[in-house]
N, C-alpha and C positions, 0 to 999 in steps of 0.2 A: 254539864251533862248530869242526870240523875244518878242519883245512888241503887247499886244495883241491892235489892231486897231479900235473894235468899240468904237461907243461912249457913254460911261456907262451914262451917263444923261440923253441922249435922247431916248434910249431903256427903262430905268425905267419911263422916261415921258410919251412915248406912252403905258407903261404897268399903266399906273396912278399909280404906285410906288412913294412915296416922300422917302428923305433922311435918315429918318428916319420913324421908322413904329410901328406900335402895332403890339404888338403880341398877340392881343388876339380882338376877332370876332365871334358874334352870331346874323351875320347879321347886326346890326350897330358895329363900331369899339370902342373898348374902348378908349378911350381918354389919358387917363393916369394909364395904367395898375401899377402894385406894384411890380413886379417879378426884378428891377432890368433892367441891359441893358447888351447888348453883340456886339460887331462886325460881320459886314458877308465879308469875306476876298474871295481875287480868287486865286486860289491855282496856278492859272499858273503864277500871276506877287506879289502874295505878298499883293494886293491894297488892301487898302478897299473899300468897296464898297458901305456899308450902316451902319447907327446905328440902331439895335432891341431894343423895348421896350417889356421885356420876361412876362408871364403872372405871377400871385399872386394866392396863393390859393384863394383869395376872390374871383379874375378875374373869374379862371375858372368853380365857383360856380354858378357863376353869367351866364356863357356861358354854361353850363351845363343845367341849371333852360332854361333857353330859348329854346334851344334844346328839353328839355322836354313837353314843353306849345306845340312849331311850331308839333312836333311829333301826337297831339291829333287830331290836322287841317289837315295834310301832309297825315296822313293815310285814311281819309274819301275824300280825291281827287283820281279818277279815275285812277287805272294805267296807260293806253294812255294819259292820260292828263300829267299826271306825267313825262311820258315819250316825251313830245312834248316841255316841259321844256329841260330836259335833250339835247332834239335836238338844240332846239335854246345854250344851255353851248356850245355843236358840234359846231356849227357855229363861234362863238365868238374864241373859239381856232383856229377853220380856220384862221378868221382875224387877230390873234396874233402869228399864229405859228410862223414867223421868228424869234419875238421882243423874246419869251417864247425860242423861240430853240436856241436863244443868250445867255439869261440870265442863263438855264439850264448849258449851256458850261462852261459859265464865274464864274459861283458860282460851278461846281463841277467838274470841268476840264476836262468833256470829248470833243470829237473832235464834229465839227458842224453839223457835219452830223448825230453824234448821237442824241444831242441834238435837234434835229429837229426833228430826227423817234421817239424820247423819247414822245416828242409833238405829232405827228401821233397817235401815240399806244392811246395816251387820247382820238383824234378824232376818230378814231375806234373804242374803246371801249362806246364811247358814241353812236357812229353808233346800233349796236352790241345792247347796252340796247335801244334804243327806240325801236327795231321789239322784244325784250325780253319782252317787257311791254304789247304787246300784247298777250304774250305766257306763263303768269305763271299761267300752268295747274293743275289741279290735276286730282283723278282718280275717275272712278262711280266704286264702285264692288259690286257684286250679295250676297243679302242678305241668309241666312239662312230660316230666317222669311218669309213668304208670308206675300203681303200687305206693306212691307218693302222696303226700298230704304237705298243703304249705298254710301258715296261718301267722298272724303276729298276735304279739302281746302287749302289755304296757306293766313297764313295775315302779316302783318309787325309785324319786331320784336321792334322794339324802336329805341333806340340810339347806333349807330355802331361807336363804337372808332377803330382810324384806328391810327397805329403810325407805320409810315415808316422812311426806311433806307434815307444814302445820295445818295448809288450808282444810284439811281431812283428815284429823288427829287421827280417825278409828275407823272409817270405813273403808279405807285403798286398806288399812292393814287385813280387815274381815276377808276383802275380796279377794287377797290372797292363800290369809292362811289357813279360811275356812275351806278353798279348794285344795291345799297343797296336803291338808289334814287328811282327807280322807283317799286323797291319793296315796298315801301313807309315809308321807315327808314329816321331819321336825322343822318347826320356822324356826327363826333367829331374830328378834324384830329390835331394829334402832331405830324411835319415833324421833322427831323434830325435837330440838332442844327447848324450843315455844310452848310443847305442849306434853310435859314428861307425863305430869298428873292423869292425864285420861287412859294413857300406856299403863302406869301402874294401877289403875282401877278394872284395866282391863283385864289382866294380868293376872290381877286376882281371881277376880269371875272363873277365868280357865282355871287356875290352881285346885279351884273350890273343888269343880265338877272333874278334874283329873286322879283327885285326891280319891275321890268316891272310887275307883277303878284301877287303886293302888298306881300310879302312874306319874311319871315323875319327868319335865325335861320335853315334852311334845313341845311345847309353846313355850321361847324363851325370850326372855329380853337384858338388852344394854342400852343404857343410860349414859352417852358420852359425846364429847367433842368428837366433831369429824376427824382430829388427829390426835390420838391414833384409833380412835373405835373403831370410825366409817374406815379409815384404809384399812386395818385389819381386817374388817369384813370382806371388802372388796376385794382386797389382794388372798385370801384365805384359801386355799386350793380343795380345805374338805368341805368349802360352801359350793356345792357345782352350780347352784341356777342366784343370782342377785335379781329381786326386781326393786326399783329405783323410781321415787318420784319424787319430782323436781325440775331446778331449771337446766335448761338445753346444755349451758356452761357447763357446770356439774356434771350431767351426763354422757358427754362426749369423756369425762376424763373413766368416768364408770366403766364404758363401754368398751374403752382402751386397755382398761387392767385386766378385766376378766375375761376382756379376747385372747388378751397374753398368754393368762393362763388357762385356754380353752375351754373354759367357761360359759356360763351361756346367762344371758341379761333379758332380762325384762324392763322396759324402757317410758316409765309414761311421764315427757317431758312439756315444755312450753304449747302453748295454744294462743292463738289468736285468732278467736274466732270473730264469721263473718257472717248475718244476713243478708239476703238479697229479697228485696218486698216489690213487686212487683203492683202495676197501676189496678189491678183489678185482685189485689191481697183482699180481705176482711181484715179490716183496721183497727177494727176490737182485739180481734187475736194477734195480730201485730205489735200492739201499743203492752198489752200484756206479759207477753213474750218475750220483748225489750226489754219493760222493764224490770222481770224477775232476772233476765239474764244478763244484765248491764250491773245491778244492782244490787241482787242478792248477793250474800257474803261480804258484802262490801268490795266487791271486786276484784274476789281474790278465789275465785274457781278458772282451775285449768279451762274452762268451758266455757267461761265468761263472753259474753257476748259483748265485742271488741271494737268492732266496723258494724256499720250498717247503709246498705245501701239501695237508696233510695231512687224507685223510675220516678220522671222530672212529674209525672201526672199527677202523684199522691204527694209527692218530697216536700210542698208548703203547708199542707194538711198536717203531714203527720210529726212534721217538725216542732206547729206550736204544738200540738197533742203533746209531746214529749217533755216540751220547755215546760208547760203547764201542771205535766205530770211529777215531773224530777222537781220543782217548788214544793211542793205536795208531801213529797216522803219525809217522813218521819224517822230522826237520827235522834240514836240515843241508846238509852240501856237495854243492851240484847234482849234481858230477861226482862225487860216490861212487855203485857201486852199492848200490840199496835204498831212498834217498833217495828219496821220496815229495815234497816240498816243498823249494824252496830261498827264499831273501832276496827280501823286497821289494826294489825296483828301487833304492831311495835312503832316505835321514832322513827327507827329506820325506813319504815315500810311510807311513813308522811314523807319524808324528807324526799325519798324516790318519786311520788308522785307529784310535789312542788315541784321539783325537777324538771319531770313528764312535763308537765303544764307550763314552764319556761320554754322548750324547744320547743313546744305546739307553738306558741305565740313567733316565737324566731321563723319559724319554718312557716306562717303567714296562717295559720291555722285560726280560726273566729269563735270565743270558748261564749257559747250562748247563755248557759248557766253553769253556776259552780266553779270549779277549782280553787277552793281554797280550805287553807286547815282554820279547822276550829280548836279546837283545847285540846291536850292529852293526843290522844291517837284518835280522833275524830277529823271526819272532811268529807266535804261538800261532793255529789256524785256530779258528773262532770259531762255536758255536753258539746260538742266540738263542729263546726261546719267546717268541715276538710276536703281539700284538694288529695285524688288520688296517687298523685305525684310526692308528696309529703315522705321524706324517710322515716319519720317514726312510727307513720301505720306499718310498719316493718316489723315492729319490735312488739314486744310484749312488757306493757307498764303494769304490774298488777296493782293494779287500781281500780275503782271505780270511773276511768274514761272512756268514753262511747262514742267517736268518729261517727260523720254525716256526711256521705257520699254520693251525691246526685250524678242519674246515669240516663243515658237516650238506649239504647236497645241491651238483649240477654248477652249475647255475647261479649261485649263492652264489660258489661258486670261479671262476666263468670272470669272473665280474661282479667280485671284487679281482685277478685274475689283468690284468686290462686297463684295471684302476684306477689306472695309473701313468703316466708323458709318454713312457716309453720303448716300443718298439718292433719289439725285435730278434731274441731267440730266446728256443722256449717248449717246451714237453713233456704230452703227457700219459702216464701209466702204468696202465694197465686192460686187462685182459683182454674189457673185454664192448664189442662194436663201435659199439654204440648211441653208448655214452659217446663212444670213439674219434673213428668220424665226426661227431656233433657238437663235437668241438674244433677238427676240423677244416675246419668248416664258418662260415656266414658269420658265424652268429654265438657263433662259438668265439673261438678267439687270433686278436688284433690285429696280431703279429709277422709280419717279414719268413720267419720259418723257422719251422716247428711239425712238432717230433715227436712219433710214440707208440713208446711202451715205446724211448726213446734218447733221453739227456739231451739237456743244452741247448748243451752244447759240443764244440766240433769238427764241422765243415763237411766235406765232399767236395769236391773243385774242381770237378766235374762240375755241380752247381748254381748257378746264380748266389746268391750272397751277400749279404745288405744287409738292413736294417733302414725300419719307417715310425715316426712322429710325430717325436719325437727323437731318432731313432735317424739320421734327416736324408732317406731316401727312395735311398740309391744302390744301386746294384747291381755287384759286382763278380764273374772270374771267370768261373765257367761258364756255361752253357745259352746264352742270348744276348746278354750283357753286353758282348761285343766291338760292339755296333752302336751304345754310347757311345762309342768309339774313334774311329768315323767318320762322314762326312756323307753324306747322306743324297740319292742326286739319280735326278728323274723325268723320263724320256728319252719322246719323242715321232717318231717317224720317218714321213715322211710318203712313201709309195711309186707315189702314183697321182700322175696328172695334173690333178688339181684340187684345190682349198683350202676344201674345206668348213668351217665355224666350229663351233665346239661349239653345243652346244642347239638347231641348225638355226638359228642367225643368220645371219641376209644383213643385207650392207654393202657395199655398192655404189659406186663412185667417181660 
């Protein structure tokens, strides 16, 4: 594979990155945290890249406590004010989105371009919460009572721990704590131990502009093993909301702790998502649609377009179209341009999709092109002619593998298309509306998201995000997703001079 060409020095210089770093941050840097050290490696050449100093139970005690103090201050500032912070964070990602959409590449190997719209989606989202911080309404409603006035409110809930995946070093962390900020929450943020670098680059950015507004502790981070950082998080009673991304496994035990302790979870877990392309799709928009969504990241977005399935009219068409196309792409150094596909995230993440690619063949699965590794954490995108009966379209291989599922009528497809535990995002491709709006209807896709004629990956920040059955039910994000942020309270105001009781009860001393 090529050598990747920027230059790792001067990218972490202009991020004010040093060579080695803390991992732990509540607004000043700890100095010499206790958690131990770890490398942060680039999956496309092998290097390293930096030495992590990971957090200590003490560490995160200590960044917890802080978190807590900045949270009594945070909450009695204005939401517009709050949110004019958050704009100036916008800004500063502007200034850094190259250096940021370099380092995103280089620490988790997807291609530059992603890594750059990765960085976008932050600035957006930051867009997005400063007009939100304007807008977190509540309702007046009509008392029973004469003299009465009834109305709710919304206030901050505390400390929002957020522990995200590698595939999205920095944007699932934006979409959250750019909302929970101007709700007037402190986050708590534990990245993927794949991609600590982009966390502390981040990290700083916020320091810079918090710094400007004497402010200390809004945006915090730990740097550690899931035991004990992630449990401490999770089991933590002064964090009330956890949101969690990652796999389904994981998530079920997340879900379990902080129901324990009446806590409340935000969930964006496994996806296997499905097209359904219908005999009279646009096979341009199809073919492209496939294969950013099959392909991009290297097959490792929740979103990933996972199954596809094909009516018997188009399904020999569009099958070479694909074989032809997946020859075609271009594997190699993230940051070159042209590079279509960059590196699995790690060995581990090959060795699971050699794996994958062993039970397809057991389970009578026909791999048209691909399945195989190349060097390092490189491999082949993978095309599959599948039987809808097959147990592994069940599952979720994060990979670059794309099932081919030939169907005779809508129903036939929507019935294996929602045949799976997963949840999360779906597609249809058809020009005739009938088809359309029945997908999109009740009883079409099961999925948190369902498009037509637009694959299954990449979201808007504008909509909320989130998946149901396994996918875990959270929502993140846009539309109304900030009203997980905070609690919820119904105000009663009593303006007359008497005490009437709801329902017309009298109680008489």
């Amino acid at each position: 594979m090529p050598t990747v060409t920027h230059s790792i020095p001067l990218i972490l210089e202009r991020l004010h990155v040093e060579p080695v770093n803390s991992g732990a941050c509540h607004g000043d840097w700890i100095a010499n945290p206790g958690g131990g050290e770890m490398d942060s490696f680039s999956p496309a050449t092998g290097e390293r890249l930096a030495k992590i100093q990971l957090a200590s139970p003490a560490d995160y005690e200590s960044v917890v406590r802080r978190a807590g103090e900045t949270f009594l201050e945070w909450r009695m500032v204005p939401a517009p004010k709050r949110g004019e912070i958050v704009r100036e964070i916008g800004n500063e990602l502007r200034a850094h989105k190259a250096d940021l959409g370099a380092l995103v590449s280089l620490e988790m190997g997807k291609i530059l371009a992603e890594g750059l719209g990765e960085v976008q989606e932050m600035i957006d989202i930051a867009d997005f919460a400063v007009g939100l911080s304007r807008q977190l309404y509540g309702l007046t409603m009509h008392s029973e009572r004469p003299g009465h006035r009834m109305y709710e409110q919304w206030h901050p809930l505390g400390i929002v721990g957020v522990i995200s995946a590698f595939n999205f070093p920095v944007a699932v962390w934006a979409w959250n704590a750019m909302i929970a900020a101007v709700c007037g929450d402190c986050v708590l943020w534990r990245p993927s131990s794949e991609v600590p670098l982009t966390a502390i680059a981040v990290q700083k950015i916020c320091n810079r502009v918090l710094d400007r507004h004497g402010l200390k502790g809004v945006f915090n981070l730990v740097i550690g093993k899931s035991r004990p950082i992630g449990e401490s998080l999770i089991h933590d009673a002064r964090i009330p909301l956890v949101s969690f991304t990652g796999s389904t496994e994981v998530g079920r035990h997340v879900a379990q702790v902080v129901a324990e302790r009446m806590g409340r979870s935000i969930l964006e877990l496994g996806g296997n998502n499905g097209i359904i392309a219908m005999d009279d799709a646009n096979l341009d928009l199809l073919l492209r649609a496939v294969l950013f969504g099959a392909v991009g990241t290297a097959g490792q977005r929740c979103t990933t377009t996972r199954r596809l399935f094909l009516q018997r009219g188009i399904a020999g068409r569009m099958t070479a179209a694909l074989v032809d196309a997946y020859r075609q792409v271009k594997i190699g150094d993230p940051l070159e341009e042209g590079t279509l596909m960059g590196p699995l995230v790690n060995r581990q993440a090959v060795t699971d999709m050699m794996d994958g690619v062993r039970r397809i063949r057991e389970q009578g699965g026909e791999i048209l092109c691909g399945g195989e590794a190349i060097e390092g954490c490189y491999v082949r995108p993978t095309l599959v002619r599948a039987r809808p009966d097959m147990p592994i379209l069940k599952e979720e291989v994060f990979a670059p593998i794309l099932y081919l599922v030939e169907f005779e009528n809508l129903d036939e497809a929507i019935h294996w298309h929602n045949d799976v535990p997963q949840g999360l995002s779906s597609a249809m491709f058809t020009t005739n509306l009938l088809a359309a709006e029945t997908f999109l209807s009740h009883r079409g896709s099961d999925c948190g998201i369902a498009n037509v004629n637009i694959g299954t990956s990449g979201a808007e920040i504008g909509g909320a995000f989130g998946g149901e059955k396994d996918t875990g039910g959270g929502r993140e994000s846009g539309s109304d997703a900030w009203k997980a942020y905070m609690r919820r309270q119904t105000n009663t105001i009593n303006w007359s001079a008497q005490l009437p009781l709801a329902q017309g009860i009298e109680f008489k001393a």
